[in-house]
C-alpha positions in Angstrom: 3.9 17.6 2.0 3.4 18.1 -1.7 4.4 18.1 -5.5 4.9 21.2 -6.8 5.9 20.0 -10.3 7.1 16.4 -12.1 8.7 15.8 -14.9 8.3 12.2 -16.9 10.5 10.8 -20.1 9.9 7.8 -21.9 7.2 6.7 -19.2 4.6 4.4 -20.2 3.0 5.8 -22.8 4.1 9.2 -21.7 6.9 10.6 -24.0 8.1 13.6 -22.5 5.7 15.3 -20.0 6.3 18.5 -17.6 3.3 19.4 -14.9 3.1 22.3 -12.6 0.4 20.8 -9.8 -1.9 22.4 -7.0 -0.9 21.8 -3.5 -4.2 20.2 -2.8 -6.2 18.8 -5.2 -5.4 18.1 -8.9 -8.4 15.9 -10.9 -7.3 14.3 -14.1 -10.4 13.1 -16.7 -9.8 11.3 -19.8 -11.6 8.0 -21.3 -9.8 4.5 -20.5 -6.2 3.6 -21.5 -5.0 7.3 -22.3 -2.5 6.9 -19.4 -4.5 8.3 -16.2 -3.5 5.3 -14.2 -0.2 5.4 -15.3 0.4 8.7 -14.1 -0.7 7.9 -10.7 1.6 5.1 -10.9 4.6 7.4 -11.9 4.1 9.7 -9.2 3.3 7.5 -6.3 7.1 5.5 -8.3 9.2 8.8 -7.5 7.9 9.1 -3.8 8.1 5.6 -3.2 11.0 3.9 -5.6 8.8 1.1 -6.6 5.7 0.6 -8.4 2.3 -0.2 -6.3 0.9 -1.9 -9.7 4.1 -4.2 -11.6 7.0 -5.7 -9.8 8.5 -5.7 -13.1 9.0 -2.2 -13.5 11.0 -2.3 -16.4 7.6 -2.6 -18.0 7.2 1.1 -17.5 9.9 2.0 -20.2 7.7 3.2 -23.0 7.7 0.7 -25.8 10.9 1.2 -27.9 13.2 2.6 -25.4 16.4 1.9 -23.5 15.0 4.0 -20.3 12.4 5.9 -18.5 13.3 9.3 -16.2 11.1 10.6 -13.5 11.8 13.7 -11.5 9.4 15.6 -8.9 10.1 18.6 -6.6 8.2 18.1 -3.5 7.7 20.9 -0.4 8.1 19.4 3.1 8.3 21.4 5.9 8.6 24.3 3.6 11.4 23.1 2.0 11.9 22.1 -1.5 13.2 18.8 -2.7 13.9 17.1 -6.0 13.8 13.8 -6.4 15.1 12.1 -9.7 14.3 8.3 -10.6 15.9 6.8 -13.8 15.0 3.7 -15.0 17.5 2.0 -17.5 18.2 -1.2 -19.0 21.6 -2.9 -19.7 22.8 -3.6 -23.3 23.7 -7.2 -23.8 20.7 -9.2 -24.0 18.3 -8.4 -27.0 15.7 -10.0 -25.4 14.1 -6.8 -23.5 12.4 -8.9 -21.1 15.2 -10.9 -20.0 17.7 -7.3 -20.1 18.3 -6.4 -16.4 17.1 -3.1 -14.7 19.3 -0.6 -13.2 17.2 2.1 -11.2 18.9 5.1 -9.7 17.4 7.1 -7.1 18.5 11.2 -6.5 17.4 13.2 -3.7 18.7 16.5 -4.4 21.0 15.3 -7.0 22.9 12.6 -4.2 22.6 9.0 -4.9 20.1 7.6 -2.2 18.6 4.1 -1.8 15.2 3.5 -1.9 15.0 3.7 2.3 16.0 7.0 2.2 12.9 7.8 -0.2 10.2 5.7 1.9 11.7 7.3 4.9 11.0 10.7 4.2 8.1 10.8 1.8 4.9 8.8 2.5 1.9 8.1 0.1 -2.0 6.1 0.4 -3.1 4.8 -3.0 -6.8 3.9 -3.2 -7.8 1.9 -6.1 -10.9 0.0 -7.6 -8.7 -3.2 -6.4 -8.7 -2.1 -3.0 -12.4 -2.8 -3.0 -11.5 -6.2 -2.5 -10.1 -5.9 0.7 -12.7 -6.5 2.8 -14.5 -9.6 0.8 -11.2 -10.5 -1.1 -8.9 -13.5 -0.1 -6.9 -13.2 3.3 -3.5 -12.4 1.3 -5.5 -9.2 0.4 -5.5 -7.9 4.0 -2.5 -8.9 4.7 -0.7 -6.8 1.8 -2.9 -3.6 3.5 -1.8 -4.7 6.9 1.9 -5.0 5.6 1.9 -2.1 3.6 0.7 0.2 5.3 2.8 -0.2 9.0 5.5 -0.7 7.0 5.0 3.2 6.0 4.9 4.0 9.8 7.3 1.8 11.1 10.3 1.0 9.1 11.5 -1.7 11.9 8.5 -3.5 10.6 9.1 -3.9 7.0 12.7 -5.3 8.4 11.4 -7.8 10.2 8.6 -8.6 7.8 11.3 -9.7 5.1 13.6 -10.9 7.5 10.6 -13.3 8.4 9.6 -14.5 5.2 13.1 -15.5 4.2 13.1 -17.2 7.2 9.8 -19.2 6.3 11.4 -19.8 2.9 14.1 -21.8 4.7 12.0 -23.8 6.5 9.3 -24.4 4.2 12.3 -25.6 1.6 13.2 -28.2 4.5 9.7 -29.7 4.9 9.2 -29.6 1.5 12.5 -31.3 0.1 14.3 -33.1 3.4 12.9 -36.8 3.7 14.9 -37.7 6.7 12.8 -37.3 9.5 15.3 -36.8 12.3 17.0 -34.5 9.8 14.3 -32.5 9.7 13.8 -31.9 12.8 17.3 -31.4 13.6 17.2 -28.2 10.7 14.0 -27.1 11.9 15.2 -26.2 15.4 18.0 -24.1 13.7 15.1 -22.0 11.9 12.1 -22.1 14.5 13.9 -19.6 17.5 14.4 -16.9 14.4 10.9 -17.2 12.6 9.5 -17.3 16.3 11.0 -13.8 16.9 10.4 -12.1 14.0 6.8 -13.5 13.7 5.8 -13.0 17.0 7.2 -9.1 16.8 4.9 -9.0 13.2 1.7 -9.9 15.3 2.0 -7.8 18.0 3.0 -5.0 15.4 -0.4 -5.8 13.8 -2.7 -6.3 16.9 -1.4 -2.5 18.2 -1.6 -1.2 14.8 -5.4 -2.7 14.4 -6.4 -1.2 17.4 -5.4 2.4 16.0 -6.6 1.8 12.9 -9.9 0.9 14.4 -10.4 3.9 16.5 -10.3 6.4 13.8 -12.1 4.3 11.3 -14.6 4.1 13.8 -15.1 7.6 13.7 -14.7 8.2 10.0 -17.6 5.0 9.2 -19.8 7.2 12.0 -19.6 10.6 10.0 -19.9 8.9 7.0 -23.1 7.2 8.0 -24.7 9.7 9.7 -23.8 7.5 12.7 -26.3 5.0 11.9 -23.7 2.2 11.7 -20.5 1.4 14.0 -17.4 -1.0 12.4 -14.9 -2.9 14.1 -12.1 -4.5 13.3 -10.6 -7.8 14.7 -7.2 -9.3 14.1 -7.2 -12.9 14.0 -3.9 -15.0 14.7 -3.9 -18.7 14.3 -1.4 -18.6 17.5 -3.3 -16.1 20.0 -6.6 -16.7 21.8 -6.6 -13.5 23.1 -5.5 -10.3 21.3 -2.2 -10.3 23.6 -0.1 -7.4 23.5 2.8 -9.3 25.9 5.6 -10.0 23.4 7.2 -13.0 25.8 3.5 -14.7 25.7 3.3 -14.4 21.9 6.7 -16.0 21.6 5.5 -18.7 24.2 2.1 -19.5 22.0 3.9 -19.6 18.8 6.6 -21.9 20.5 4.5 -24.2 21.7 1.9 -24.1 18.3 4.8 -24.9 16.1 6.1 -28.1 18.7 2.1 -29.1 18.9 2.1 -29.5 15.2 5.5 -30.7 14.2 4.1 -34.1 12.7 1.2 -32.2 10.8 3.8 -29.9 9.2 6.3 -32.7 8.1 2.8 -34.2 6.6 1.7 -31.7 4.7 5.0 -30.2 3.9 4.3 -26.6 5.1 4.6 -23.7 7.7 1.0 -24.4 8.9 0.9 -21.5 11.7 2.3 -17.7 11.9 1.6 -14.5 10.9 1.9 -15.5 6.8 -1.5 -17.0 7.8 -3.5 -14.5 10.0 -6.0 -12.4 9.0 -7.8 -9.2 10.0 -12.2 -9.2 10.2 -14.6 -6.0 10.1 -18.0 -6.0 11.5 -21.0 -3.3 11.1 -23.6 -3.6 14.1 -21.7 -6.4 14.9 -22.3 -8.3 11.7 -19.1 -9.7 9.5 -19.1 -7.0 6.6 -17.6 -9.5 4.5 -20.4 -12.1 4.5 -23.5 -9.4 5.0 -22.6 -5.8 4.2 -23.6 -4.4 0.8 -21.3 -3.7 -1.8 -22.1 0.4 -0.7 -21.5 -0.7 3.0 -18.1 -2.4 2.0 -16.9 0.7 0.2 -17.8 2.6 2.8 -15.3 0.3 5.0 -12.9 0.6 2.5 -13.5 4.5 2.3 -12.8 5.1 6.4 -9.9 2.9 5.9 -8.2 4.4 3.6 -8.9 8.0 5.0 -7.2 6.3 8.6 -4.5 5.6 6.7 -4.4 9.4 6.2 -4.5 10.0 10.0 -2.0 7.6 11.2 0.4 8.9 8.7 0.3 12.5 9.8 -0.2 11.2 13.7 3.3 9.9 12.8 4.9 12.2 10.6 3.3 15.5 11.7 1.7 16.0 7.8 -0.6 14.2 5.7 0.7 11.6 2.8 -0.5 12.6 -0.7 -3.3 10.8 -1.1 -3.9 8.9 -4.8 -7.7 8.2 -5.8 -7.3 5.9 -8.7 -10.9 5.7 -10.4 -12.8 5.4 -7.6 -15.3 8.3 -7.6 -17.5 6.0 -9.9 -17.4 3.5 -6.9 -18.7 5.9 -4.9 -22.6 7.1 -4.7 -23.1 10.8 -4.7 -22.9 11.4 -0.7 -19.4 9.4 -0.3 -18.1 11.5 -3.0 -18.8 15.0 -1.3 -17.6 13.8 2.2 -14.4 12.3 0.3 -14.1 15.5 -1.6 -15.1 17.9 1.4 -12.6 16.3 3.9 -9.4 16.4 1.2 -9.9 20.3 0.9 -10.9 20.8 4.8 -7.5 19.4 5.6 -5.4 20.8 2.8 -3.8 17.1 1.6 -2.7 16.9 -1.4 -4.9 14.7 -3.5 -4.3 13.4 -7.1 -7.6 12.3 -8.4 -8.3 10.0 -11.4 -11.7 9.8 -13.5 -13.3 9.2 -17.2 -16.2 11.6 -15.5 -16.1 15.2 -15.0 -19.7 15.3 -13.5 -18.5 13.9 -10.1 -17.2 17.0 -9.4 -19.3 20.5 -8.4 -18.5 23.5 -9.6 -16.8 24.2 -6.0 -14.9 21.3 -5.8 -13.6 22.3 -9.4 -13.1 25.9 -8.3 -10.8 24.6 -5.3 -7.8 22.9 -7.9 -6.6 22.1 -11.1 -8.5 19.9 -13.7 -6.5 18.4 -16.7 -7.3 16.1 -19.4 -5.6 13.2 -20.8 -5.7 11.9 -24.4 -3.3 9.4 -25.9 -0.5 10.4 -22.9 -0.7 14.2 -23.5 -2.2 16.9 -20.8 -3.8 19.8 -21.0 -5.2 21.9 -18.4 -9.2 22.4 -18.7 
């Protein structure tokens, strides 16, 4: 799977823009805020339908204008596909930030919802941000954990907003009810669904860490010249075990919730599910987090992200397109050529970002396209 061309309009600060791109790797250079990020972004936006960096994408109308247009032709499976995103905003408010966004999304030129897109066309974004997940806050880890099996298993990302709508309900109860027997007469309406769905999202993530951790495993290994082994754990505030018996989950969060009904009223929150868990990786058996260097944590980071590639095409039968966002400065020299050697070895598409052309040998250069951006303009180096 890969772009073969995109087209942007009125995108950030990108006023009209038409790209013919390699199939496997295309490395954009420029200084800061010329609009390298925002190109990932609009890419990553037309496979997707939604941005990985704003939820108020109306933000990525360039300043001045009453809507954006993305289009991208894309070969999977050796066939060719357009898709076409337009972003517009409605006329009655003159405030811009309170004007309401209408996005429409075309695969070959039919009216499609966003599913349809996330269905059919998958993506890995690594970032400078992403850094984060492995000494950031648990909410970090969570969003990876989330995002990602979401991209493999549709059911999940159901169930996943099913569930927090659910908790929204019953947070709203012990928040704002002051009735005690009321509460606890409305909470026994919401527990049996937020019981289901969460225990489905941790057994979802226990199976899912368990894959992830074999091939990272490996990936860590090459990367360190096997001189250092990771693991990763999942850790539920329900489970004592890392259970993969659905009926047993659903007992243990049953029972957690009915253990702690008093503490919940008292505090006025959903103190236990998977909104709270949290995921740990050890090298040589030592918490990464709390001793590993900031090189040993990329390198986490790295073998995660390039799992990420794996599962994907373990599912799907091809690789994602793969977005490196500013990272290669992250990187020391011999994480950059394993990074650079495996994305050519296996043919994935790769859209690389950088203020430094340096990074790159001359037969990494050789192997795809180099452009530069100034001031939202490309031209090919």
């Amino acid at each position: 799977m890969y772009f073969k061309k995109v087209r942007l309009k009125n995108y950030r600060n990108f006023e009209k823009l038409s790209l013919e791109l390699d199939s496997n790797l295309n490395i954009f250079i420029g200084n800061n805020a010329q609009g390298k990020t925002n190109l990932l972004e609009g890419l990553n936006l037309i496979i997707k339908g939604s941005s990985y960096r704003t939820k108020e994408e109306k933000e990525a109308i360039k300043w001045g204008n009453e809507g954006a247009y993305l289009f991208g032709e894309i070969n999977k499976d050796n066939e060719n596909i357009q898709i076409a995103l337009s972003l517009a905003l409605e006329k009655k408010l003159e405030d811009f930030y309170k004007n309401k966004l209408i996005k429409t999304i075309k695969i070959n030129q039919n009216i499609q919802k966003k599913a349809a897109l996330n269905k059919e066309f998958k993506g890995v974004v690594f970032c400078p941000e992403h850094l984060q997940i492995i000494k950031g806050a648990p909410a970090l880890r969570r969003k990876f954990l989330d995002e990602q099996i979401s991209q493999i298993y549709p059911l999940y990302y159901k169930y996943l907003s099913e569930y927090y709508r659910i908790l929204g309900h019953r947070n709203n109860i012990l928040k704002k009810e002051i009735n005690q027997k009321k509460i606890k007469e409305k909470l026994l309406v919401w527990d049996p669904r937020l019981i289901e769905r969460g225990s489905f999202l941790i057994l979802t993530r226990i199976k899912f860490i368990k894959k992830i951790n074999r091939l990272a495993h490996k990936f860590h290994q090459k990367i360190t010249k096997e001189k250092e082994n990771i693991e990763l754990t999942y850790q539920s505030n329900i489970l004592k075990d890392q259970e993969e018996n659905i009926f047993l989950i659903n007992k243990e969060f049953k029972d957690r919730l009915e253990e702690h009904r008093e503490k919940e009223v008292e505090q006025r929150a959903t103190l236990f599910g998977p909104h709270r868990d949290d995921f740990s990786v050890y090298i040589n058996g030592f918490n990464a987090a709390s001793y590993g260097s900031q090189g040993q944590q990329r390198t986490v980071v790295l073998s995660l992200k390039l799992s990420e590639l794996e599962l994907i095409k373990e599912k799907e039968g091809v690789y994602p397109i793969f977005f490196l966002d500013d990272v290669m400065s992250e990187l020391d020299e011999d994480r950059r050529h394993f990074l650079l050697g495996l994305i050519t070895e296996k043919k994935v598409q790769t859209f690389i970002t950088s203020i430094n052309l340096d990074y790159f040998n001359s037969n990494i250069k050789e192997k795809g396209r180099i452009f530069k951006i100034e001031e939202g303009k490309i031209i090919n180096l």
